[in-house]
Structure formats: C-alpha cells, structure tokens
C-alpha positions as CSV (number, residue, x, y, z in Angstrom):
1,X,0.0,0.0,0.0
2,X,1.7,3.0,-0.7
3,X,1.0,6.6,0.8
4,X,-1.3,8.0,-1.9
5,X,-3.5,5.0,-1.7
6,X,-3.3,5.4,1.9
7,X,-3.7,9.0,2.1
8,X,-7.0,8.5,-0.3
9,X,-8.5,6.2,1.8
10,X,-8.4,8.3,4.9
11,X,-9.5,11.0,2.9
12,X,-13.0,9.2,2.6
13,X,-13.1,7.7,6.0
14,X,-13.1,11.2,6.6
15,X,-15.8,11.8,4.3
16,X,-18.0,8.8,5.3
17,X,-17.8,10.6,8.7
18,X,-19.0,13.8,7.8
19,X,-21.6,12.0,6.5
20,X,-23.2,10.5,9.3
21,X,-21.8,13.0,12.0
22,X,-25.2,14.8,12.3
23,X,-27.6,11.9,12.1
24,X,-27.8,10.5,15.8
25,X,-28.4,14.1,16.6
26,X,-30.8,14.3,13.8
27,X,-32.6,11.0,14.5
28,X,-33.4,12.5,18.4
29,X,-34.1,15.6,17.3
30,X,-36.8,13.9,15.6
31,X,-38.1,11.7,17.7
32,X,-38.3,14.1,20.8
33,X,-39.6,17.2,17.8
34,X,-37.3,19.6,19.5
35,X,-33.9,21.0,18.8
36,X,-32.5,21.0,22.2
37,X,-28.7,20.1,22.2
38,X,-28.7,21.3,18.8
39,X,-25.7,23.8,18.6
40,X,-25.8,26.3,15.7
41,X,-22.6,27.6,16.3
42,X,-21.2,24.5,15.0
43,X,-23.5,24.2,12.2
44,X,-23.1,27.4,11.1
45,X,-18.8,26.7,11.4
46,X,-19.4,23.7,9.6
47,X,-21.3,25.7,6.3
48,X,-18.8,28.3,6.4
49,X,-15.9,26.3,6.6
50,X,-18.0,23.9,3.2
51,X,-18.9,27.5,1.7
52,X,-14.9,28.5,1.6
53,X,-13.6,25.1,1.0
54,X,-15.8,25.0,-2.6
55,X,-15.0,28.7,-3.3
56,X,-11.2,27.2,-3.3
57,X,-11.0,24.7,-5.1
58,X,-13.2,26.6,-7.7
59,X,-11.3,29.8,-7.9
60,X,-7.8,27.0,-8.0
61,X,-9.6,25.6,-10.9
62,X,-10.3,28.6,-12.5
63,X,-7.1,30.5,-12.1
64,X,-5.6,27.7,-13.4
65,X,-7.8,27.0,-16.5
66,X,-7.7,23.4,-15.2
67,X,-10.8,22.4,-14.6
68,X,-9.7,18.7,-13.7
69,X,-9.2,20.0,-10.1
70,X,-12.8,19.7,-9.2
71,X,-12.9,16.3,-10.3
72,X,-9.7,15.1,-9.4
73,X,-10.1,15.4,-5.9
74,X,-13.9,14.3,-5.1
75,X,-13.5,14.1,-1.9
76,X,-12.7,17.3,-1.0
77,X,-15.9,18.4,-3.4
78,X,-17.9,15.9,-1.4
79,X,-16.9,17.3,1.4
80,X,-17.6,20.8,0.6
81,X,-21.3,19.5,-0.9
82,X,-21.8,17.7,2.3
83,X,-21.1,20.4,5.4
C-alpha cells in the first residue's frame, strides 16, 4: 500500500464521517420534535468552513484554467457539498 493510496483512503473515511456525523443528533431531534442540544454555532462553522472550501477549489480551478481540479479530488468536493 503505498502513501497516496493510503492518504485516499483516509480522505474518505473522513468523508464517510462527515456523512453520518449529524444523524444520531438528527434521529433525536426527531423523535423528541425539539432541537434542544442542537448547537448552531457549530452548524453554522461547519457551512462556512463547506462555503470556503468550494469557493477554493473553484477559484484553483479557475485561475488555473484546469478544470480537472474539481474532479480530481472528489472528496474534498464531497466534502464541501456535504457540510
């Protein structure tokens, strides 16, 4: 296994976590029909922090007319997409 296969793999363990972060919270919420414990602070980190992480790897993309960026890493895209 070398390090780029490894890197890439932990790179969407990572992902498969962001995932599924939010849905125990998500599943009580639910149930119970309130938002207590809820924290939009860390929601709102987590949209900003997807927001800037797209705006990124678009303007990389852009600036340098290589548009193979976006696809060539998915899991950073995901990730953006996802938080």
């Amino acid at each position: 296994l070398d390090w780029l296969a490894y890197l890439n793999a932990l790179a969407a363990v990572k992902l498969g976590v962001t995932l599924v972060k939010y849905l125990p919270q998500l599943l009580l919420n639910a149930r119970r029909r309130s938002t207590a414990g809820w924290s939009i602070d860390n929601v709102c980190l987590d949209l900003c922090g997807g927001l800037l992480s797209l705006t990124q790897l678009l303007l990389d993309a852009g600036c340098s007319d290589d548009w193979s960026a976006v696809s060539g890493d998915p899991v950073k895209f995901g990730l953006g997409l996802v938080s």
